[in-house]
C-alpha positions as a printed NumPy array, in Angstrom:
array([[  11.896,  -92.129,  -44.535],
       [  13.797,  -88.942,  -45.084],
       [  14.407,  -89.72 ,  -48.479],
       [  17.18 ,  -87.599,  -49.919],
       [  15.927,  -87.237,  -53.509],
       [  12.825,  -86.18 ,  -52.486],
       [  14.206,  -83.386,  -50.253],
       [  16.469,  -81.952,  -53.098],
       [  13.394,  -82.077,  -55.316],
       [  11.449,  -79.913,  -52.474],
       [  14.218,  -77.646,  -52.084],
       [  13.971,  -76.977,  -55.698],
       [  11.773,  -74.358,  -55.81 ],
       [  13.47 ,  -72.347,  -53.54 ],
       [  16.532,  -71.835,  -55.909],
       [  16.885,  -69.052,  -58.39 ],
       [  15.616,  -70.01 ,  -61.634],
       [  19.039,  -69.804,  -62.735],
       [  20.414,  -73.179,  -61.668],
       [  17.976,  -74.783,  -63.998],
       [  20.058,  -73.334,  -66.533],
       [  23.336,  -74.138,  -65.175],
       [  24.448,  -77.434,  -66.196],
       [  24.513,  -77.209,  -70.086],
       [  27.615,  -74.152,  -69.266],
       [  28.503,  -76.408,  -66.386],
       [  29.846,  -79.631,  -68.329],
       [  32.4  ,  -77.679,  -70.302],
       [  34.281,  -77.158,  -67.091],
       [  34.568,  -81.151,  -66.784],
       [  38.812,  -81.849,  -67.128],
       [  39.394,  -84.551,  -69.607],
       [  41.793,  -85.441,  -66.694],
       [  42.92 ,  -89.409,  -65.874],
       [  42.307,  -90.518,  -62.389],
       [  43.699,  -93.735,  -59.782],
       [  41.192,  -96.531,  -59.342],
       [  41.639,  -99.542,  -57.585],
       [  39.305, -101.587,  -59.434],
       [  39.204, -102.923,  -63.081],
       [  37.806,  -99.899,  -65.492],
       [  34.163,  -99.582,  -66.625],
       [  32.945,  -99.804,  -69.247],
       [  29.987,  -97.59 ,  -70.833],
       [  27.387, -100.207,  -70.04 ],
       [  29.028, -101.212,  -66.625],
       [  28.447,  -97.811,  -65.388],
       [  25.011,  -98.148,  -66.604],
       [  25.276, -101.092,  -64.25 ],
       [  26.797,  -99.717,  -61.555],
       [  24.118,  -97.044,  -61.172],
       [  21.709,  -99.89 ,  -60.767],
       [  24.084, -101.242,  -57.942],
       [  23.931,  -97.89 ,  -56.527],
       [  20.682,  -97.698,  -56.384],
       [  20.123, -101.413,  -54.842],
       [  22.548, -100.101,  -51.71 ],
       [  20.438,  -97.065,  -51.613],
       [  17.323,  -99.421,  -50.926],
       [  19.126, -101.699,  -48.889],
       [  20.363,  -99.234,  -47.093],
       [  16.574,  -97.648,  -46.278],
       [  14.911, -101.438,  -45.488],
       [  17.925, -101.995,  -42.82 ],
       [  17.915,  -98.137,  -42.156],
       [  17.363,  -99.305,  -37.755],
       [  19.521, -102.227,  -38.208],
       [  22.278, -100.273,  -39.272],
       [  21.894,  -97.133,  -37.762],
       [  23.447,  -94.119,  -39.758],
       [  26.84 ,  -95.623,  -39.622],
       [  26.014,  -98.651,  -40.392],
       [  24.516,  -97.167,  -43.496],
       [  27.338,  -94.799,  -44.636],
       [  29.662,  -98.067,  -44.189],
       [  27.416,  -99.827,  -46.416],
       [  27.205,  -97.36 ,  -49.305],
       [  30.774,  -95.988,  -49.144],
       [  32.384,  -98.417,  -51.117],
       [  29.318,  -98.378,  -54.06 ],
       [  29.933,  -94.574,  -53.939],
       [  33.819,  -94.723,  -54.423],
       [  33.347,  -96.916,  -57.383],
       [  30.757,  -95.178,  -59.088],
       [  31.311,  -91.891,  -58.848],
       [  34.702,  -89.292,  -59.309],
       [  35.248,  -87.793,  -56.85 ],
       [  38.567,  -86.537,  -57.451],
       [  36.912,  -84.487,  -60.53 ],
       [  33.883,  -83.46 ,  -58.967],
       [  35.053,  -81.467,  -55.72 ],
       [  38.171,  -79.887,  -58.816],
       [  34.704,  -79.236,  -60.103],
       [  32.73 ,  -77.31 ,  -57.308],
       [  35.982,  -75.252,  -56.261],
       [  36.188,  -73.617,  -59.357],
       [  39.077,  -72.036,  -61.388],
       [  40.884,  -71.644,  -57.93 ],
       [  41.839,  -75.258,  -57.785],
       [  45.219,  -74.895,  -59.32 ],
       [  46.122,  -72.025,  -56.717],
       [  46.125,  -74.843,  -53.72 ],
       [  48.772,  -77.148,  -52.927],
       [  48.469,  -80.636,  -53.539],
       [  47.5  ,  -81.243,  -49.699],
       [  44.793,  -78.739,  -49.451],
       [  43.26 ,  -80.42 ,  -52.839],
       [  43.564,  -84.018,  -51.381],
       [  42.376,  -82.776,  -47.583],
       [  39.296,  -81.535,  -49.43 ],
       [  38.711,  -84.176,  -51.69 ],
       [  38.211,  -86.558,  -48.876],
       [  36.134,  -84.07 ,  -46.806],
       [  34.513,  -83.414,  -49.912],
       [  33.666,  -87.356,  -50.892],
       [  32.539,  -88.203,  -46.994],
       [  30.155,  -85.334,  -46.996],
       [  28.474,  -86.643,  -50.074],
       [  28.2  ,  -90.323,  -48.772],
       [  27.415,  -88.997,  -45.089],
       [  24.733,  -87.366,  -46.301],
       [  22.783,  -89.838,  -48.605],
       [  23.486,  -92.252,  -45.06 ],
       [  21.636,  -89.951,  -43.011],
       [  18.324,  -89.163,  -45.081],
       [  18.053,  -92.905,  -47.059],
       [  16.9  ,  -93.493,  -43.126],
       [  13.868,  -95.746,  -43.312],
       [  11.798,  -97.685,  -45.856],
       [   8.162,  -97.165,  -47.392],
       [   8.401,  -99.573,  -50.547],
       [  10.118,  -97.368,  -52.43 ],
       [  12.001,  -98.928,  -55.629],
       [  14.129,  -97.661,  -57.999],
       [  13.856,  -97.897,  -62.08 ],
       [  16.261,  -97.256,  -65.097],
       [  14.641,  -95.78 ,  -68.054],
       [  17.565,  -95.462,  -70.251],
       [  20.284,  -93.539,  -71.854],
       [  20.864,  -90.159,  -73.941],
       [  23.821,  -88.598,  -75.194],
       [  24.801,  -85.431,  -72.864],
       [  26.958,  -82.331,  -73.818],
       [  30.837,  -82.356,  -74.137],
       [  30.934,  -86.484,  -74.751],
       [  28.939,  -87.193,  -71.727],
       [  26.216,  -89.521,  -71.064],
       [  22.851,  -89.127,  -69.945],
       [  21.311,  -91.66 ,  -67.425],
       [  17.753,  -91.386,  -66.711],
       [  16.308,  -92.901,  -63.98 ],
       [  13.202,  -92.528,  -61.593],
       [  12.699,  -93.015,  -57.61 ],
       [   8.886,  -94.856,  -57.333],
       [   7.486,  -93.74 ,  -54.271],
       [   4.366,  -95.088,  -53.384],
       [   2.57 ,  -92.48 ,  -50.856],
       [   4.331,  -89.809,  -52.593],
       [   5.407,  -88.282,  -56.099],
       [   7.991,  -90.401,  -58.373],
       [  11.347,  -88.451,  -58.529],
       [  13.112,  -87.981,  -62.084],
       [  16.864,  -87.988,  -61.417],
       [  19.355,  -88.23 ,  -64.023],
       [  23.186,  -89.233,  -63.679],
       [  25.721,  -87.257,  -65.795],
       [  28.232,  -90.08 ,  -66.917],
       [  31.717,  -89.394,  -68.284],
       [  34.631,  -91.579,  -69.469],
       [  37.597,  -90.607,  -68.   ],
       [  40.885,  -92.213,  -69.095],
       [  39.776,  -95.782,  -69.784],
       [  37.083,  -95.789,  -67.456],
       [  33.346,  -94.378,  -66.997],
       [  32.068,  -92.925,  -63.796],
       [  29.313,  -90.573,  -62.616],
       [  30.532,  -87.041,  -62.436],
       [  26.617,  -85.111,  -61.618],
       [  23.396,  -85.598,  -60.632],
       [  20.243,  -83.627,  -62.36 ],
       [  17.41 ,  -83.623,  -60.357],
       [  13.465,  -83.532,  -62.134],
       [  13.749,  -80.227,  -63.748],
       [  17.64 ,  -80.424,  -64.456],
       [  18.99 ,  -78.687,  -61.978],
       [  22.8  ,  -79.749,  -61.198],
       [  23.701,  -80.949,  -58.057],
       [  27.446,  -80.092,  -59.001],
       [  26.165,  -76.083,  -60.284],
       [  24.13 ,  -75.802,  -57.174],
       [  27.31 ,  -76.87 ,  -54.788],
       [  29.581,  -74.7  ,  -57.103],
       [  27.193,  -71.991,  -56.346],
       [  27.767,  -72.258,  -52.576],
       [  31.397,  -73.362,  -52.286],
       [  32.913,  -70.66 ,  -55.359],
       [  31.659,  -67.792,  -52.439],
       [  33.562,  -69.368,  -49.648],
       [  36.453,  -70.526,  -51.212],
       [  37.046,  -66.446,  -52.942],
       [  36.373,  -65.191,  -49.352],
       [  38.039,  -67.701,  -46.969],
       [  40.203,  -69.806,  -48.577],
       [  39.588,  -73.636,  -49.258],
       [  41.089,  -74.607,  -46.046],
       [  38.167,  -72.479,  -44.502],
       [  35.044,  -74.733,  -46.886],
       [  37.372,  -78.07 ,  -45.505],
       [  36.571,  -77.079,  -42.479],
       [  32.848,  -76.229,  -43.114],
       [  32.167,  -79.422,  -44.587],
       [  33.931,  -81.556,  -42.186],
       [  31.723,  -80.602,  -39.638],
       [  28.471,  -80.935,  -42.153],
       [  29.484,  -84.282,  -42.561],
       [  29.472,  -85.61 ,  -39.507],
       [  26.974,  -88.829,  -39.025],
       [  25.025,  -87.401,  -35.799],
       [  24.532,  -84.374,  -37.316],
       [  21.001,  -83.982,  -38.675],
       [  19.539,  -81.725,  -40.98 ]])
């Protein structure tokens, strides 16, 4: 297994010391912005729940990972991802104070580029199964109204992974905006990071492109 919690964790400690810090200035960029869903709202302790769901398609996902081949896999998750996590806000997010400069088809072309990337790529490392197991360890109040879920990945041949979802209520509804990995570095500052430098140099249209092609299923990394 390729496990893709366990690669972000290595890849930690080849980023600046920085994006440790990142996230606490981070959060006050989150919109208190409303947002479409097509299923019924959740609720502070469904979203607690949903994580948990997550995390069971993550598993089943790795213990079917040559059953269902990559596809299979991002088929499998998609639909867990869409209703636990924005989205919508998070790729407003990573673009930056630019957003509002793009026209609404540019925003919604990237969005969806944005979202398939994300999904493509936990398909494409959750790729195989050593026991590994999943626990919830509980709650914390975040900065700017947010919500703090900790939770570890048990791996049995390896070290446990701390990782920590970054819940928000949106409108009526709670989803997962963020992802801090063991020594709270933000997923979200990290990809703000790389995407900011591309979008102020080529244009959105230009990162659409970029991760289109990252998120293609036979592409490995």
């Amino acid at each position: 297994m390729t496990a893709y919690f366990a690669n972000s964790t290595a890849r930690k400690h080849r980023l600046p010391i920085l994006f440790v810090l990142m996230f606490a200035p981070l959060v006050f960029l989150y919109p208190q912005a409303g947002t479409a869903t097509t299923h019924a709202p959740l609720t502070k302790e469904a979203i607690i729940k949903q994580v948990q769901i997550f995390h069971q398609t993550l598993r089943a996902a790795m213990e079917k990972a040559d059953e269902l081949g990559v596809t299979g896999r991002f088929q499998l998750i998609k639909p867990v991802f869409e209703k636990t996590f924005n989205s919508n806000l998070m790729a407003r997010i990573v673009v930056g104070i630019k957003w509002r400069k793009f026209s609404p088809d540019q925003r919604q072309r990237f969005t969806k580029i944005f979202k398939t990337g994300n999904i493509a790529t936990y398909a494409r490392r959750f790729d195989g199964y050593s026991g590994q197991s999943f626990k919830t360890l509980g709650t914390r109040p975040g900065p700017r109204k947010t919500m703090l879920i900790d939770t570890v990945l048990i791996n049995p041949d390896d070290d446990d992974v701390k990782l920590t979802y970054v819940a928000k209520r949106i409108g009526k509804e709670w989803w997962i905006i963020d992802v801090l990995l063991a020594s709270g570095i933000s997923e979200l500052a990290v990809k703000r990071s790389e995407y900011s430098r591309i979008v102020k140099t080529k244009g959105l249209d230009a990162l659409s492109e970029i991760l289109s092609s990252k998120s293609r299923l036979d592409k490995t990394e």
